[in-house]
C-alpha positions as CSV (number, residue, x, y, z in Angstrom):
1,X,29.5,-14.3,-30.8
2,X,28.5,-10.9,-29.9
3,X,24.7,-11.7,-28.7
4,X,25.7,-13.5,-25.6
5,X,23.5,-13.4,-23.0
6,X,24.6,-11.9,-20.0
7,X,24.4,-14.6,-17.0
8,X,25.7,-12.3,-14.4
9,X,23.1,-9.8,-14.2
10,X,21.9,-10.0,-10.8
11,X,19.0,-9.8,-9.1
12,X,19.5,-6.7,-6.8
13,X,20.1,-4.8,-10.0
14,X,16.9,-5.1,-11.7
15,X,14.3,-5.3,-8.1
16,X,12.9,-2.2,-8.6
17,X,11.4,-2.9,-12.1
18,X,10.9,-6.5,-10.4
19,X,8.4,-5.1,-7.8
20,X,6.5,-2.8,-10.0
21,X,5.9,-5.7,-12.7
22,X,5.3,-9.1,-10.3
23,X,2.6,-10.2,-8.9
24,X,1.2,-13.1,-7.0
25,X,-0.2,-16.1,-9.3
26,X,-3.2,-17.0,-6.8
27,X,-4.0,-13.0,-5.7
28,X,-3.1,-11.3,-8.3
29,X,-2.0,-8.6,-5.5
30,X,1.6,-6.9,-5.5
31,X,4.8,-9.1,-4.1
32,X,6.9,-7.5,-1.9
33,X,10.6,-8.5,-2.0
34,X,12.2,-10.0,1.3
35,X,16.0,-9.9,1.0
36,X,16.9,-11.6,4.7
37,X,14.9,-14.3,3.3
38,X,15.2,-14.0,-0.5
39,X,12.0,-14.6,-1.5
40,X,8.9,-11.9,-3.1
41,X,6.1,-12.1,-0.6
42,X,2.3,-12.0,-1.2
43,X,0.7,-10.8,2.0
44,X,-3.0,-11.2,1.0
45,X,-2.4,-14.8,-0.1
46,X,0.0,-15.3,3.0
47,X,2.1,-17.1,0.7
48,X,6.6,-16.6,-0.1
49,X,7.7,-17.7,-3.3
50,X,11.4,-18.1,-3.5
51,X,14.0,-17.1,-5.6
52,X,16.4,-19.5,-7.1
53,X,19.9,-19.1,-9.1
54,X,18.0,-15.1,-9.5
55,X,15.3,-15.9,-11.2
56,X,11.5,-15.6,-8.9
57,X,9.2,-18.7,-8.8
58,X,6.1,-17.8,-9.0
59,X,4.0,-21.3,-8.5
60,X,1.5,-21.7,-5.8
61,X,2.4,-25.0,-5.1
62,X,6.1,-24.3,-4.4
63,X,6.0,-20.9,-2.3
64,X,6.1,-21.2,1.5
65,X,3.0,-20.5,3.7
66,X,3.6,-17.4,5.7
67,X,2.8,-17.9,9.8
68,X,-0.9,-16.3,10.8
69,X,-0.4,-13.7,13.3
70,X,-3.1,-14.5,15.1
């Protein structure tokens, strides 16, 4: 079949529309990507969702909590 979908598209190829389009669940603010850690970071809700197999996970209740820097 012709209409295959194409499971090799990466992630580093579409970021840019990725970060213009995401945004955090519980802020609602912009994500900012994080490639040494591969994850999209909220800083107002202090929160890291992760990435898996390409694809951003955007729950609450699995992204990391970010450090304070106080």
């Amino acid at each position: 079949m012709k209409n295959r979908m194409k499971s090799d598209i990466s992630l580093e190829q579409n970021l840019e529309k990725l970060t213009k389009i995401l945004i955090c669940p519980k802020t609602g603010s912009k994500l900012k990507y994080d490639k040494r850690n591969n994850e999209f970071i909220s800083l107002e809700a202090k929160l890291a969702y992760p990435i898996q197999n390409n694809i951003p996970i955007l729950i609450v209740n699995k992204a990391r909590k970010l450090k304070s820097d106080n």
